[in-house]
KOLDREN-340276 format. One record per atom (N, C-alpha, C): residue in one letter; x, y, z. Coordinates in pm, whole numbers, plus 50000, padded with zeros to 5 digits. Atoms other than C-alpha are relative to their C-alpha. Layout:
REM residues N
aXYZ...
***
This chain:
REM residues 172
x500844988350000x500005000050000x500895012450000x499324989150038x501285032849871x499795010850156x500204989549848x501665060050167x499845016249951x500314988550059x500045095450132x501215012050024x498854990849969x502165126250103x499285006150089x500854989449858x502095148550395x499215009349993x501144988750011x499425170550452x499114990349923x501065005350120x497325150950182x498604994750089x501015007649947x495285128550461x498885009250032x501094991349950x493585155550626x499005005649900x500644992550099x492465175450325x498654987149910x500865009450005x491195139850200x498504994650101x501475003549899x489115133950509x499045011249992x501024994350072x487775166950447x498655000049936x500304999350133x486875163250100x498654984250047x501145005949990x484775131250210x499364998150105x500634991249918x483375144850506x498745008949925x501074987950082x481705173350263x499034990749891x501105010450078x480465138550041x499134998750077x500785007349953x478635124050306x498925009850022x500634990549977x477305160150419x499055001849896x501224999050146x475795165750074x499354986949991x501225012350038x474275129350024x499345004950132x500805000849875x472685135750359x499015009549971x501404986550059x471035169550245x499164995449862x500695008550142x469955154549895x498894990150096x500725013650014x468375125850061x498715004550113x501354996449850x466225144250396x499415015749882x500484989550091x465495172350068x498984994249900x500455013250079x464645144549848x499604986250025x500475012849958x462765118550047x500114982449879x500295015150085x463225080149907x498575001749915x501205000650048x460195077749671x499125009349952x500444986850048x459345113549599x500314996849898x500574994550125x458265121949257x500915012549954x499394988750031x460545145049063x499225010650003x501064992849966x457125166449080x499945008150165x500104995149850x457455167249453x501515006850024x498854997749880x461235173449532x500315009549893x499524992650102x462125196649181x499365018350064x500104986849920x462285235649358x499705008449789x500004990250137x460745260149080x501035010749977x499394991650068x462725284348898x499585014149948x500834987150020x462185320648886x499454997449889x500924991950178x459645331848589x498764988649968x501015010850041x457655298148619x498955006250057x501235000149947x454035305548670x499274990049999x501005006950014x450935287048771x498805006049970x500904994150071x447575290748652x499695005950212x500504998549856x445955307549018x498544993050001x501715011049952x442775278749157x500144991449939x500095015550065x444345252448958x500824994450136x498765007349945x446375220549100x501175001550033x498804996749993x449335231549022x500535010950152x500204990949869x448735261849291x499994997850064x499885008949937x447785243449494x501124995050095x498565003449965x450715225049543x501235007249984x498864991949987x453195247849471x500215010650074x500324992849903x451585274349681x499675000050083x500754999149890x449775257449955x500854992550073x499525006149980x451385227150003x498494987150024x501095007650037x449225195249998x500064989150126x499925008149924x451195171450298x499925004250138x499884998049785x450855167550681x500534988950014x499005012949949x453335145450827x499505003450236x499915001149813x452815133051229x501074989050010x499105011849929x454795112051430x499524989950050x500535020050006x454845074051478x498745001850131x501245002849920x451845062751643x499145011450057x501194992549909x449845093451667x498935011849851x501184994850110x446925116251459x500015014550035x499974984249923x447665148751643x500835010849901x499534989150057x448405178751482x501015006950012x498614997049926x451775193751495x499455020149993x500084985650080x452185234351436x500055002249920x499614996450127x453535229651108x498594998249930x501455006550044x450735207751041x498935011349993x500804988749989x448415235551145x500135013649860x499744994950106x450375258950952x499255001549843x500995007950148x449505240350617x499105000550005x501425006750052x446375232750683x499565016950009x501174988449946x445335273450775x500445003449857x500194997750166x446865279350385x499034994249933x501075010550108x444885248850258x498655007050041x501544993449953x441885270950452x499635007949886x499584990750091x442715298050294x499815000349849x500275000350152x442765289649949x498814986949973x501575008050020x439725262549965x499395016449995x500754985649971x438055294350057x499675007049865x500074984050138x438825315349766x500074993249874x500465010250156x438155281949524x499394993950051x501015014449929x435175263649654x499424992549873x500645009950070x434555244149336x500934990650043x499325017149980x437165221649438x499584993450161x500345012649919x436635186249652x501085000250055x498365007349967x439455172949874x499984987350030x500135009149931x439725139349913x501644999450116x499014999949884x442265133950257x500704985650026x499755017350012x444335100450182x501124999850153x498905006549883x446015088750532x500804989049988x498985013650008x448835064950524x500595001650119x499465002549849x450695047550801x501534994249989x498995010550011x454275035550828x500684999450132x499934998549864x454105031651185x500104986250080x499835009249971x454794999651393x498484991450023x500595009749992x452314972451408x499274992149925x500555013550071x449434948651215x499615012249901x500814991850091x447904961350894x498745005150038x501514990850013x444564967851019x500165012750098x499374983549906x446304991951326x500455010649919x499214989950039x447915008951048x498925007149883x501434994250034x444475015650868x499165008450122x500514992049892x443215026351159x500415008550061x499324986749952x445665051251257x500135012849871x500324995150137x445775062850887x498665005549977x500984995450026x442455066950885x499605013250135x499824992749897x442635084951231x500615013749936x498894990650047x445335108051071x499095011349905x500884994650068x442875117650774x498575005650044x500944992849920x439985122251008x500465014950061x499094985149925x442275150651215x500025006349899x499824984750073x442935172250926x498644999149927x501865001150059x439155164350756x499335010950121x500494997749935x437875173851110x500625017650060x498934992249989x440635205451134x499345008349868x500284993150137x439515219550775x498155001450015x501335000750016x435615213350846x499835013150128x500574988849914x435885235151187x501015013949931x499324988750041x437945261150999x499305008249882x500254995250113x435225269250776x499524985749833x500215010350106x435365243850470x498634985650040x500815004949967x432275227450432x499874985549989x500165015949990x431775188450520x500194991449891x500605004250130x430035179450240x501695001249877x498804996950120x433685190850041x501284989750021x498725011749924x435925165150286x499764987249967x499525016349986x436455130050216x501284994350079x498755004349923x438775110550480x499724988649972x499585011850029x440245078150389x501614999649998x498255006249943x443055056750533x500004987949939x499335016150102x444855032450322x501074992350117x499305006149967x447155019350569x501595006149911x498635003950113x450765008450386x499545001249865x500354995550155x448945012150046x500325006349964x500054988250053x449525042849970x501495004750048x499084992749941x453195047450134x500805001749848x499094994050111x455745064049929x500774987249973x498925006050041x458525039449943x500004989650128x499965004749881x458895010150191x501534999750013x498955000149968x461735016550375x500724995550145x499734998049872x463735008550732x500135014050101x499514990749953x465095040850785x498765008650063x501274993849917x463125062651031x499845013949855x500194989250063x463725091650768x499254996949926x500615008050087x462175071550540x498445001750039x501985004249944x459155057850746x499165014350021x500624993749949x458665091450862x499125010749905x500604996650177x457865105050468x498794996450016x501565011350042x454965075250488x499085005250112x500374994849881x453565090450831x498845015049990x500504986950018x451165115250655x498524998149950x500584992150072x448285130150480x500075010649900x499974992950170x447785138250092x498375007149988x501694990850050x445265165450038x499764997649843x500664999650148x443855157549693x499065008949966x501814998850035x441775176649511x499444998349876x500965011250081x438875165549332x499055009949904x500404990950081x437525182949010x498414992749991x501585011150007x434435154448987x498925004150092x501084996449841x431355163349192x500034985650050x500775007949878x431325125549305x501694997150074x498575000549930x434745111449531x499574989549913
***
């Protein structure tokens, strides 16, 4: 084995030090299983139409993420959801359906049932804020619907949410 010249090691450990740093930001920026749709940051001069989809999501934001084993609302959570008020409001032809997923420890039907828990909370969060009933659909898929199955908590914790959809159809 060849031996480094002096000085060289350090600057090397560095140099892949600053690798690992960047895969680490890429990957908690760019969740496993995201959609180039979801993780691609716009570029000045792009517009959206204003009360479409696109708006929507690029302006409201569409996810709520909780933590393992629970349906409770965080602040951020709140956050989001008083935009998603907000602009339901000022477009009431659109529907939302509220898809809950779970990637939380235990049997499939616990993880429907916390999923569906999850989608009830922000259904029940958007109905007292104004938005009328009749416009909410809540449904929990369980693991169906997770992004990516993964070990990593960063991972699981992606699958740990609520997808606001919305729905151009008058039926769900």
């Amino acid at each position: 084995m060849k031996k480094l010249p002096n000085g060289l090691a350090p600057w090397l450990l560095l140099a892949l030090i600053a690798l690992v740093a960047a895969y680490v930001i890429v990957q908690k920026t760019n969740p496993p299983g995201a959609s180039e749709a979801e993780t691609t940051p716009l570029q000045g001069g792009i517009s959206v139409e204003a009360g479409s989809e696109e708006d929507f999501m690029v302006n409201v934001g569409r996810r709520i993420f909780f933590a393992e084993g629970s349906a409770a609302l965080d602040e951020t959570a709140l956050m989001t959801l008083d935009k998603q008020v907000e602009w339901l409001n000022k477009y009431p032809q659109w529907k939302v359906k509220l898809q809950g997923s779970a990637d939380d420890p235990g049997d499939a039907q616990a993880q429907i049932a916390l999923s569906q828990k999850r989608a009830e909370a922000v259904r029940d969060y958007l109905a007292s804020q104004g938005i009328a009933p009749e416009r909410l659909l809540a449904k929990g898929y369980g693991r169906d619907k997770i992004g990516t199955d993964c070990p990593e908590i960063e991972c699981q914790s992606q699958n740990r949410r609520v997808i606001t959809n919305l729905q151009e159809t008058p039926e769900f």
